[in-house]
C-alpha positions, -999 to +999 in steps of 0.1 A: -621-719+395-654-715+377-686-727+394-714-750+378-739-730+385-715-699+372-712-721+339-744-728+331-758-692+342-734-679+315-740-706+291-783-694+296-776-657+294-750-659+265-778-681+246-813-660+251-786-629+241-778-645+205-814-659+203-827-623+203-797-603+189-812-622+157-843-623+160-857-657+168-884-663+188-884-686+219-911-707+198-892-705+167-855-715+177-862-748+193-883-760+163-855-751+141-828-767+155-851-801+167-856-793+205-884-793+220-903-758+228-906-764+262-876-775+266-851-752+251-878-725+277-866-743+310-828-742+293-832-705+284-849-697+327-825-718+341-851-744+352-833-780+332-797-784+327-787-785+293-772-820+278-739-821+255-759-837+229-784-806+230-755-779+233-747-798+201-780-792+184-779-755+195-743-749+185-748-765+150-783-748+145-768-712+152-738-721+124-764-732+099-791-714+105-769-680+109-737-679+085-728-647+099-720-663+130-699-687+114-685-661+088-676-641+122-657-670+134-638-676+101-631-638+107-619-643+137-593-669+128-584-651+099-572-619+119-560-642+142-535-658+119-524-626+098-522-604+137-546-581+129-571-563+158-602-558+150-598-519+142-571-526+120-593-553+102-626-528+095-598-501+085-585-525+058-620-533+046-633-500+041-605-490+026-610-521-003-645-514-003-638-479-017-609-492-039-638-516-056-664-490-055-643-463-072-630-494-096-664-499-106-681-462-110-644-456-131-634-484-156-603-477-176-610-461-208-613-495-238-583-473-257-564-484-229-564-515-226-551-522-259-517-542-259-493-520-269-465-547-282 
């Protein structure tokens, strides 16, 4: 079973990761989502426990603030629910991505398109 103290040092670490892997400041995050500065410091160093009301806060800024967080987790249950892996997924997107491209750099001549009835 999974400690307390194992909990909340993930819960820290996993935060200050997705803080920075978007560029937010430690300054700039708390204002955003309504926490206190100093605060949301002593969550980040491990130095005051963080309340369900706050995790709320945090979890609702980072799906507002950053849709590609939330578009990720869409994604997720997406691929989820048709079985595909993630490899299988980018594969499938390239491949439409080209399919568009080429699409749009080679529209079908207007001749035809005419109806032919």
């Amino acid at each position: 079973m999974v400690g307390e103290a194992d909990i909340l040092l993930r819960f820290r670490k996993r935060l200050r990761q997705l803080r920075k892997e978007w560029g937010y400041s430690q300054e700039r995050f708390p204002l955003e989502s309504g926490l206190d500065r100093s605060y949301y410091g002593q969550v980040e160093r491990g130095e005051q426990n963080v309340t369900l009301k706050n995790q709320h806060r945090i979890a609702h800024s980072w799906t507002s603030r950053c849709p590609s967080y939330s578009r990720a987790c869409e994604l997720r249950q997406v691929m989820q629910a048709v079985g595909m892996t993630l490899p299988e997924f980018v594969n499938w997107y390239e491949t439409e991505l080209l399919r568009v491209r080429d699409a749009a750099a080679n529209p079908p001549h207007i001749w035809s398109l005419r109806c032919r009835c």
